[in-house]
Structures are given as structure tokens and as C-alpha cells.
N, C-alpha and C positions, 0 to 999 in steps of 0.2 A: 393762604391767598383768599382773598375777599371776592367773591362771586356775587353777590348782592347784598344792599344795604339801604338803611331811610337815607336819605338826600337831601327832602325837608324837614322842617320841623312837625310834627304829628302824624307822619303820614303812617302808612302800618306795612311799607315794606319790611318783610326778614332781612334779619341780620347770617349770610349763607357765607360760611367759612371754610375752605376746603384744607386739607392736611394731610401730608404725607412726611412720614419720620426717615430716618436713619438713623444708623449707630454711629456714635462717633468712636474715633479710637481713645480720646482723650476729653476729660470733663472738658466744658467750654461755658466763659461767663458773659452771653451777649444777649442781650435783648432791645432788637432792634428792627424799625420796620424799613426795610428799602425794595426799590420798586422788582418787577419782575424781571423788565429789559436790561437791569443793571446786575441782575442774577446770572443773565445768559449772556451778557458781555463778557462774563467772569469765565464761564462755562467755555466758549468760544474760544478764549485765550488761555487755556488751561492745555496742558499736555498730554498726552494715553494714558503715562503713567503718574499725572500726577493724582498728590492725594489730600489735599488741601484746598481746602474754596476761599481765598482771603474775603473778608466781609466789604462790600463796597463799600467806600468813602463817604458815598452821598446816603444821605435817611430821607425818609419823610414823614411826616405827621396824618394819621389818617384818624378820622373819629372811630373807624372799628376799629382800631388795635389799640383802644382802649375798653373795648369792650372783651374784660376775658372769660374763659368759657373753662367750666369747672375743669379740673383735670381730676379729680378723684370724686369718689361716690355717686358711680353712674349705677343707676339701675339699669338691670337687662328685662326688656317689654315684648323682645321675640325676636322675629327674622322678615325681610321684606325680599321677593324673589327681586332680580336684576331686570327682569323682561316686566313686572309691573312699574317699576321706577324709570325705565325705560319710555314704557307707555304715556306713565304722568306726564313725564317731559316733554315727549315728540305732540302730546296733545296740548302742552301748555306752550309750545314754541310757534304752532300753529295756529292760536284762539292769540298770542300777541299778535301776530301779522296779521292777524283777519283784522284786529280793534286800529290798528296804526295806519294811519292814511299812506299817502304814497310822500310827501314832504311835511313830516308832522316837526311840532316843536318840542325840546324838550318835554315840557309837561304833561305834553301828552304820552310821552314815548314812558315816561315815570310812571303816570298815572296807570298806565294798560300793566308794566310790569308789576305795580306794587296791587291791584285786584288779582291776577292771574299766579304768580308764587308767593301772594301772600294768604291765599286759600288753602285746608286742610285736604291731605293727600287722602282721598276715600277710604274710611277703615281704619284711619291711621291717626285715632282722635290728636289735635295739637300739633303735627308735623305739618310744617309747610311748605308746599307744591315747587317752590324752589331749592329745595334739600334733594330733590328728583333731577332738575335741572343743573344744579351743581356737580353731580354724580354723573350725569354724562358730557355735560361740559368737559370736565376735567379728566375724562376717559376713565374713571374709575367701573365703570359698569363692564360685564362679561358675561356669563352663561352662570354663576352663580347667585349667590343671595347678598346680603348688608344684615349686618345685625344691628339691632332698634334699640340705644339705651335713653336714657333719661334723668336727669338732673337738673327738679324746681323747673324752669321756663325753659332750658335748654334740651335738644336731642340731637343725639348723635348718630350717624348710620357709619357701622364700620364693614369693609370690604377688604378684601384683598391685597388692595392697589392705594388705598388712602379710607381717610374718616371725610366725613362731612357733619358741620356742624350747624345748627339750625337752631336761632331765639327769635320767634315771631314776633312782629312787629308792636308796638302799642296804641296806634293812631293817637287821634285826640282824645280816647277814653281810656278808662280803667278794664283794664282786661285779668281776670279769675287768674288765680295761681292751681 
């Protein structure tokens, strides 16, 4: 699921990916993006016992989900408690409302996001403040930790409950590997 992304062209919001697996009982060959609501219309009419999600009808085209995000060769960078990820968040959630007027226009409501989780998490050289906000967004956070990997521009915070996946943005400039 895509928790934040650029919008415009140069702008330097993260690209904040949330991800939660399952096993399946049987290989499956689909790669497809469809929306959320049409996940839990599925879910809704689904039975106690059943065990089978059929893949909705409809897809859609989004600019990140062509953005893929390594699956192998993460490096592991440490551990980040839940109560500091916690913190980034509730004070990046706060420093957006204070910048957002009371009837702002989009661009404003982009701009405050893409300064505020597109700035690095204290400590955390390269991880962006939105990878904090994804993680509680998505209720992935609890009284535990997220372990910190890394691969080239991407990082990953994996927890209990899901990964969150985090490639900072590139504005109009060249940004360091």
C-alpha cells in the first residue's frame, strides 16, 4: 500500500510503501495493483470459512507501483524502538497542521507534506520521517522495535505487524547514493 509519494514532478516527497505478507497455500502468478476499497469489498463478501481472496476485476495504474523496491540484498543497519518512531510521527502529524491553513489548496497541503516526511528521522542518517508515519498510520507500531535494513537508495523498517518501505525523494537535484 502506498502511504506517500511525489505527486509533482521534482518535488522531493518519499516514496513510503507499507507491506504485510501472508503465506499462501499454493504458488500464485499475479502481479497486479487494485485499489484498497475493492480489497475489502472482497473481504466483506467473503465467508468465516472461506479461504480464498479472488483478485478484483478492476486494476489501476499508479506511478509507484512501478517503482519496485529490492527484495533481496538488504543490509541490516540496527533496530529503531517503536516509542521513538512513534514520537517522529505524532510530531510530524502535528508540525503538518500547524503549516496547513484552515481551507488550504492542494499545493499547499503537498508542499507541508513533502518538507515535514521528507526530512531525515534524527539518528537515522537517510531514513525519511515518513517511514515513521507509515508505521503508525498502518498500525504497525506496539511496545517493540522495527529492524533498520538497507539497499542502495531504499530502507526498510521490518516489525512484527508489516515492513515499511522507504526511497527518498529526489527534488529537482541530484541527491548522493
Amino acid at each position: 500500500m502506498c502511504v506517500l509519494r511525489p505527486r509533482l514532478l521534482g518535488e522531493s516527497t518519499p516514496t513510503i510503501l507499507g507491506l504485510r505478507t501472508i503465506a499462501l497455500a499454493d504458488d500464485a502468478h499475479a502481479d497486479v495493483t487494485v485499489t484498497l476499497s475493492s480489497v475489502l469489498d472482497r473481504l466483506a463478501r467473503s465467508g468465516a470459512d472461506d479461504v480464498e481472496l479472488p483478485i478484483p476485476p478492476s486494476t489501476v495504474s499508479e506511478s509507484w507501483a512501478g517503482v519496485g523496491a529490492p527484495r533481496s540484498g538488504w543490509e541490516p543497519l540496527g533496530s529503531v524502538p517503536d516509542a521513538e518512531l512513534r514520537s517522529v510521527a505524532n510530531a510530524g502529524i502535528a508540525e503538518v497542521a500547524g503549516i496547513v491553513p484552515d481551507q488550504p489548496g492542494a499545493l499547499i497541503v503537498n508542499n507541508a507534506r513533502a518538507a515535514v516526511w521528507g526530512r531525515e528521522i534524527p539518528g537515522l542518517d537517510g531514513v525519511p520521517a515518513g517511514a515513521a508515519f507509515a508505521a503508525l498510520a498502518l498500525g504497525f507500531l506496539g511496545d517493540g522495535e522495527h529492524r533498520l535494513f538497507r539497499n542502495g537508495r531504499w530502507f526498510r523498517l521490518s516489525g512484527s505487524r508489516g515492513h515499511i518501505l522507504a526511497r527518498s525523494g529526489s527534488g529537482l537535484g541530484f541527491q548522493a547514493r
